[in-house]
Backbone bond lengths (Angstrom), bond angles and torsions (degrees), N, CA, C in turn:
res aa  C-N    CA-C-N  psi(-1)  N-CA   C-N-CA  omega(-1)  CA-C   N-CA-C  phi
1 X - - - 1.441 - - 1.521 108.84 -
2 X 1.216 127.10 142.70 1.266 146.56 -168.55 1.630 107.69 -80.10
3 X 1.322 106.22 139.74 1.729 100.22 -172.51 1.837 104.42 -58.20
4 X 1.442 120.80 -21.09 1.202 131.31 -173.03 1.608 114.48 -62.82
5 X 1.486 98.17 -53.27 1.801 105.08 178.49 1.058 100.16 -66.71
6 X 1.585 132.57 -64.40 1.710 123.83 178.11 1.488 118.07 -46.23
7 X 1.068 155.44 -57.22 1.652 131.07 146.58 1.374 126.41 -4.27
8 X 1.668 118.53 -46.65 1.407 110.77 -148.25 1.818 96.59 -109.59
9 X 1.626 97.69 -6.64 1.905 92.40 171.25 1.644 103.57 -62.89
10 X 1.342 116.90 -55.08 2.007 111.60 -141.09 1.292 102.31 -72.75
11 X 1.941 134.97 3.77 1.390 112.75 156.90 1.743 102.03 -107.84
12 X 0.856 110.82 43.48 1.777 119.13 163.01 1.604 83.26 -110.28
13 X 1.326 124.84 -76.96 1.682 108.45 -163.14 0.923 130.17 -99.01
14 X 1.635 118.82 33.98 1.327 134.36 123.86 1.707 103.18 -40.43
15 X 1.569 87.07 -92.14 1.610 88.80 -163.22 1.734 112.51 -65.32
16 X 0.994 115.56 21.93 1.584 118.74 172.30 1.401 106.54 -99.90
17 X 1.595 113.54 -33.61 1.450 114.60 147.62 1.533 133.85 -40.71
18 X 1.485 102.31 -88.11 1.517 102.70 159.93 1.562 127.01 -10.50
19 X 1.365 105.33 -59.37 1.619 129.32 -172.30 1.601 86.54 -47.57
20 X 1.123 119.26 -83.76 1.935 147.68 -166.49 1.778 90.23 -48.74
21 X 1.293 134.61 -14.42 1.283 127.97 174.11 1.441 120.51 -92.51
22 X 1.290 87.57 -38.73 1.662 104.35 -176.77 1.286 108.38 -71.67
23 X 1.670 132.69 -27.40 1.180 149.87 -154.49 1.771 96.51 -99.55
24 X 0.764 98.71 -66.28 1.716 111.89 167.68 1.994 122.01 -35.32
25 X 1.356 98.62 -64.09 1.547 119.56 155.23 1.477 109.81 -33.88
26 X 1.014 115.60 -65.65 1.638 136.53 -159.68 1.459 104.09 -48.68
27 X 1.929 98.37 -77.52 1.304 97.87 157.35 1.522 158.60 -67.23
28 X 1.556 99.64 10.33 1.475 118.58 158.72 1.191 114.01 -59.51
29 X 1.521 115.97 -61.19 1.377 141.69 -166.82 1.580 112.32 -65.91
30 X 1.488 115.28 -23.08 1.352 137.44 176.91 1.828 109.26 -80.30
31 X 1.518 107.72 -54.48 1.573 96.62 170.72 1.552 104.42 -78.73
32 X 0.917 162.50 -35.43 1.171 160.70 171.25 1.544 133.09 -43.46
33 X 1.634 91.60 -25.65 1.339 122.00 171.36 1.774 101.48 -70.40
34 X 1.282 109.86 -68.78 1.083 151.83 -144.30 1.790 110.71 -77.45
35 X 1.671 105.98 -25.75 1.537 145.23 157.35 0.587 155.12 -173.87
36 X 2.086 87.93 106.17 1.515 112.27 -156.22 1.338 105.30 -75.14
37 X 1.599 113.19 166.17 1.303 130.68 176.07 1.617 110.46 -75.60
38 X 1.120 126.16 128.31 1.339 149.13 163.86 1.532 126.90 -64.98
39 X 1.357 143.93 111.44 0.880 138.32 -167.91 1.547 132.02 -58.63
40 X 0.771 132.70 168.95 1.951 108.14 179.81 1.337 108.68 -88.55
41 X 1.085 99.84 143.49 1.699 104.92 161.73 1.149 150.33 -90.96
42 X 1.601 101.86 1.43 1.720 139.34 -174.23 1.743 103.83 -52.51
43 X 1.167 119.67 89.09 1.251 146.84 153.08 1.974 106.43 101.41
44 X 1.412 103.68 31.94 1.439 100.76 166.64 2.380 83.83 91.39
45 X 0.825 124.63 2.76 1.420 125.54 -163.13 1.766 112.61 -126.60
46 X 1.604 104.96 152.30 1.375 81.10 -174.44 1.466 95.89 -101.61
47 X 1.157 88.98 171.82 1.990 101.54 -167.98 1.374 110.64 -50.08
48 X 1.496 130.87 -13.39 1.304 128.14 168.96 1.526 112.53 -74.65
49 X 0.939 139.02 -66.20 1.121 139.57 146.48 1.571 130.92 -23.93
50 X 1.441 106.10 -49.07 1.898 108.02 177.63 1.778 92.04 -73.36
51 X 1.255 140.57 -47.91 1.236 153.65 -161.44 2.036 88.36 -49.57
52 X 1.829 92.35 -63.68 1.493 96.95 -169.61 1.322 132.72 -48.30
53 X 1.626 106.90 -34.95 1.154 114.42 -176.92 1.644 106.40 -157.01
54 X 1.587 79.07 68.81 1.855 106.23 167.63 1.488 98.46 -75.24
55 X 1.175 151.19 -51.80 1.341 152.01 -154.35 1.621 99.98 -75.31
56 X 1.271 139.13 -61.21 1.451 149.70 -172.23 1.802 99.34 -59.45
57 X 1.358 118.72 -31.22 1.123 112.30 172.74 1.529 138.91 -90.93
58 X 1.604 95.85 -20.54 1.531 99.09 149.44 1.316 133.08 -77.15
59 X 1.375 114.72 -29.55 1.671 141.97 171.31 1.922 85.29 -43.73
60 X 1.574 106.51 -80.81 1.282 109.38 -169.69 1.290 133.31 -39.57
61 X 2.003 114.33 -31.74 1.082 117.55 -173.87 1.631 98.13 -84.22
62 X 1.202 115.82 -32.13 1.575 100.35 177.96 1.252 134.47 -82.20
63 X 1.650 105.38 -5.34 1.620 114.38 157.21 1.680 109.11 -66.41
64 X 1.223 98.35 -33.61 1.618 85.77 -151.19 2.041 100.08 -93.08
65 X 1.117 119.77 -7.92 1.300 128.05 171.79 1.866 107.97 -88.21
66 X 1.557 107.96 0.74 1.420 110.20 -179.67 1.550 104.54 -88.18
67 X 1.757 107.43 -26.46 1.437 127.93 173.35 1.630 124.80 -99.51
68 X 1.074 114.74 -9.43 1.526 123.82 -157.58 1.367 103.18 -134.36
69 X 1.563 145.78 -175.69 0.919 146.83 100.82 1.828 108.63 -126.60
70 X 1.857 103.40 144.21 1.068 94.30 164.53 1.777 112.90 -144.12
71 X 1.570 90.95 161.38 1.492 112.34 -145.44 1.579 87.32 -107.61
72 X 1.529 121.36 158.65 1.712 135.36 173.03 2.070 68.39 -92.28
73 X 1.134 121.25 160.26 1.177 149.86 150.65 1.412 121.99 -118.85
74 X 1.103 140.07 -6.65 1.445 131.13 -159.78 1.774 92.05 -106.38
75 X 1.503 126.94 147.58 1.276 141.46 170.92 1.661 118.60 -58.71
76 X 1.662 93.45 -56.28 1.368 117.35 160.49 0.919 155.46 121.64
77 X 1.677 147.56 169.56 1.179 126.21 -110.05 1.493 113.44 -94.97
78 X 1.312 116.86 142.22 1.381 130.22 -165.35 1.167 109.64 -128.60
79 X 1.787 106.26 126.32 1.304 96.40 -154.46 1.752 110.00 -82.15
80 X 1.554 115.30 -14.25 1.431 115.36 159.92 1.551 133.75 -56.95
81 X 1.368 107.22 -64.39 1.212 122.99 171.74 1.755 118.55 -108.51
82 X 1.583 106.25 76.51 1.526 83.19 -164.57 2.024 100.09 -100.16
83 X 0.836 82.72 172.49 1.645 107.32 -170.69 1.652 120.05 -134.58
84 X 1.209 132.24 70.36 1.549 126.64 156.07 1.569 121.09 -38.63
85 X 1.449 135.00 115.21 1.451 111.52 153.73 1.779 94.90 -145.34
86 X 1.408 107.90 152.80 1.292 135.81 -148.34 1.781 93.69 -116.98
87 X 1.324 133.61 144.41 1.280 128.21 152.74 1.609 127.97 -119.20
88 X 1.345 125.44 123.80 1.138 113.56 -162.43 1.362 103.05 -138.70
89 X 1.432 113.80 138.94 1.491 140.00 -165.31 1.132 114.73 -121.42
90 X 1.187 150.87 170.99 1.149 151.86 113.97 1.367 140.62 -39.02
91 X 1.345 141.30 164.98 1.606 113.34 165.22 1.704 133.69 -68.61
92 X 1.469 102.85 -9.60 1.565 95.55 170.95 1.869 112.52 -94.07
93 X 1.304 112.54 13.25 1.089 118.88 155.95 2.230 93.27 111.27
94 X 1.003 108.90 -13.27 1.597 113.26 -168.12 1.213 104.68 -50.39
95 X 1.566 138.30 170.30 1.387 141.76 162.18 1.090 114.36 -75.42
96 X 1.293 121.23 130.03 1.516 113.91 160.22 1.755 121.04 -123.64
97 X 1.744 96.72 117.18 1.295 119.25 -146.43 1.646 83.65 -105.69
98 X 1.642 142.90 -7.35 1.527 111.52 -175.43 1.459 89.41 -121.81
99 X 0.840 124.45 72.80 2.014 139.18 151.82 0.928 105.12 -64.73
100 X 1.530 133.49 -162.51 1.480 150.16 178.65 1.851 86.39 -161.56
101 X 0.796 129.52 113.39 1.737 136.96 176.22 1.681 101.42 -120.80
102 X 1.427 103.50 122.98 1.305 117.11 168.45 1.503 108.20 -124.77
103 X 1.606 104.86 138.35 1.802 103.57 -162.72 1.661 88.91 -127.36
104 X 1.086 116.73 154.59 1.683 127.96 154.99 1.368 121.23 -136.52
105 X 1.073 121.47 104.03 1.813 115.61 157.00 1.115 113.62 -65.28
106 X 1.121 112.34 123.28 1.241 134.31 131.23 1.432 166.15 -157.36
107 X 0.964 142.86 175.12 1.506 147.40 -137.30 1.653 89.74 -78.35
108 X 1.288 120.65 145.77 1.870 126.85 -179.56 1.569 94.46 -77.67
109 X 1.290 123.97 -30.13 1.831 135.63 -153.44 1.349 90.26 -93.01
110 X 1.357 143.83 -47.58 1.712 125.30 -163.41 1.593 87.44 -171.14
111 X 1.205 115.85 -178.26 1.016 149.96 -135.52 2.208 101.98 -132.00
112 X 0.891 110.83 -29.18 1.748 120.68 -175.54 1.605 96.56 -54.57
113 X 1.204 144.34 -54.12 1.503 152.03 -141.67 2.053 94.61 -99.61
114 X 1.065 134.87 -21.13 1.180 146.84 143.26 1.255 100.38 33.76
115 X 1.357 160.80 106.90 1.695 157.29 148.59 1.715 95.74 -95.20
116 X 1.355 109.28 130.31 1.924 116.62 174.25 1.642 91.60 -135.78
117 X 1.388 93.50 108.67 1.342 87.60 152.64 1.548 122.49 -163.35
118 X 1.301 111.84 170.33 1.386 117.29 -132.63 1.357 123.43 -141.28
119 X 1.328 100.78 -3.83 1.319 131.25 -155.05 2.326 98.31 -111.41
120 X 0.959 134.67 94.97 1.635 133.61 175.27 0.995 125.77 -124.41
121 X 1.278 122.53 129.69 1.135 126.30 174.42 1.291 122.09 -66.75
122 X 1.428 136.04 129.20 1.624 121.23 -171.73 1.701 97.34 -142.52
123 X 2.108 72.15 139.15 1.510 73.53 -179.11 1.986 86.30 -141.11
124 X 1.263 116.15 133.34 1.354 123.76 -177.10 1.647 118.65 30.35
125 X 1.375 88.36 54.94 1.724 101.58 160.09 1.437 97.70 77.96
126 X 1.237 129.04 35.79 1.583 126.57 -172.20 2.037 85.85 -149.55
127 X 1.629 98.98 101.67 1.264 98.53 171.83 1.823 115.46 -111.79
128 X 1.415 110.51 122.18 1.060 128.40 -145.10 1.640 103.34 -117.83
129 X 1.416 114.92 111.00 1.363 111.71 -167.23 1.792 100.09 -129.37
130 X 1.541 115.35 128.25 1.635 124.69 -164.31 1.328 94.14 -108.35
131 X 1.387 109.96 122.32 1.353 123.12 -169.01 1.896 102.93 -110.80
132 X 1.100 97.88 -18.63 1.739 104.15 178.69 1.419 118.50 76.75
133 X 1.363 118.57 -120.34 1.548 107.34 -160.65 1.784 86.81 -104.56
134 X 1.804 111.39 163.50 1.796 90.28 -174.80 1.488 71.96 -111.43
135 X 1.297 82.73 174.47 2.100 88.12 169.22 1.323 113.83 -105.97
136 X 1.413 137.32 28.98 1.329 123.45 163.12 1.822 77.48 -156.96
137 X 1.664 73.01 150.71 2.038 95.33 165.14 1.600 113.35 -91.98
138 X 0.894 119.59 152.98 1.253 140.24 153.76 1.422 123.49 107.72
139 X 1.362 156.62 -152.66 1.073 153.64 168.86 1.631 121.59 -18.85
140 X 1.421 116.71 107.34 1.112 134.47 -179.62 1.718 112.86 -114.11
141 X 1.117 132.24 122.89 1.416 127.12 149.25 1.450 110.24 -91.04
142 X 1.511 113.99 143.74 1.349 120.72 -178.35 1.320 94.32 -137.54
143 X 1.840 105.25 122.60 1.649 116.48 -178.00 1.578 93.21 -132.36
144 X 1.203 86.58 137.46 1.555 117.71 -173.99 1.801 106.54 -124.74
145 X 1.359 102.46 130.61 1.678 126.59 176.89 1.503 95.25 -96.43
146 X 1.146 138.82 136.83 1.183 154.70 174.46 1.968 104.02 -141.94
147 X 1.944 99.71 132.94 1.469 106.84 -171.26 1.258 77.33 -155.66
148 X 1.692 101.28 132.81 1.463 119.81 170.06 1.437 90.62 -155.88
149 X 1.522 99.28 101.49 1.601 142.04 177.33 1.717 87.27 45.21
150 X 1.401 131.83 -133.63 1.574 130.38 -155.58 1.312 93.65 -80.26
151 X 1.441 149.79 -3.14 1.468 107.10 157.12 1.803 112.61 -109.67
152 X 1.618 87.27 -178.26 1.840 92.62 -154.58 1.658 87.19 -144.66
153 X 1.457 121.19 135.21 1.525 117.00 156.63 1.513 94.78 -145.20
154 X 1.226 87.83 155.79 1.843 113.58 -178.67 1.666 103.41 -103.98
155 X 1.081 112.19 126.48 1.505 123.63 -175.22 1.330 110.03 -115.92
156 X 1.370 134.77 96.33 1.459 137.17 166.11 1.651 129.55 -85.21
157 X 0.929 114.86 142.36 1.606 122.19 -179.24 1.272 130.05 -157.32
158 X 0.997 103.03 151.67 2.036 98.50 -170.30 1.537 97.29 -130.82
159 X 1.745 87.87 123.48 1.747 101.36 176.54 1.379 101.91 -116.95
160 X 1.745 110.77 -175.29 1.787 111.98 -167.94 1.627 80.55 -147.54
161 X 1.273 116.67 127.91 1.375 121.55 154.31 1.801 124.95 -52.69
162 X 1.665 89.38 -41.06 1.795 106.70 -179.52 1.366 118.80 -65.57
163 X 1.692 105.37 -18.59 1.641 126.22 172.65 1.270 127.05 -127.87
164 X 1.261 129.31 90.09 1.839 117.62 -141.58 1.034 91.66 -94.88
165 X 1.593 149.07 -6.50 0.995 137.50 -179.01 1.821 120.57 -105.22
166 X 1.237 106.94 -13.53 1.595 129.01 164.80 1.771 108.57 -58.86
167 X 1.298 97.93 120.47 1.782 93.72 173.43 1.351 104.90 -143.35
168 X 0.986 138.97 153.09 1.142 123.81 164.82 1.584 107.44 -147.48
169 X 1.712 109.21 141.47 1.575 117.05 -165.41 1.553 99.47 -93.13
């Protein structure tokens, strides 16, 4: 190649660069659009808040597991007929039937598929809440708020419809 042609390539891929940047950019902004970020779900709170007062909430869960313990009770989750229920005692092993239990399903991927509910049936420290058919299969976290009078712990878990016996705390 002639010293002449080599001169006249490096402002072709200059701007053949640019081009491949601008193109690149574009479609950043296109998946990004396309999937948005999801808020956290780390104790029913969004990460501004769990971030703020990460310390008061571990403090809390280990007061209240010094008085309480609580158990997932359900075998597991089905994506027809599913059923959450939680069991919770005290430390000398007694039932404890006047809690306040708040549960949410939901999806690990977004937030749209959302189950809140609040409403359980209890019968000897085994609070049992029928959520019915879910509308999507597969990966569920189920976080539960538990308050029995001044203490409070948040209980998280991740179940799989495709694996009813897979749970993980």
């Amino acid at each position: 190649m002639s010293k002449e042609k080599k001169g006249r390539i490096w402002p072709y891929a200059i701007v053949g660069s640019i081009i491949l940047i601008i193109i690149a950019s574009a479609m950043t902004v296109v998946v990004a659009v396309k999937h948005p970020v999801e808020m956290s779900d780390a104790n029913m709170q969004n990460y501004h808040v769990y971030d703020k007062h990460a310390n008061s909430f571990i403090e809390a869960a280990i007061a209240f597991d010094k008085q309480y313990k609580i158990t997932y009770a359900s075998n597991a989750l089905d994506k027809e007929n599913a059923v959450v229920a939680y069991k919770l005692v005290d430390a000398r092993g007694n039932a404890v039937n006047n809690a306040k239990l708040d549960i949410v399903l939901t999806r690990p991927d977004n937030h749209k598929s959302d189950i809140v509910l609040d409403k359980a049936d209890v019968t000897d420290g085994i609070y049992t809440f029928n959520v019915g058919k879910l509308p999507l299969e597969g990966r569920w976290n189920i976080m539960a708020h538990a308050v029995v009078g001044e203490y409070e712990r948040y209980f998280n878990l991740k179940a799989d419809t495709r694996y009813p016996n897979a749970f993980e705390y």
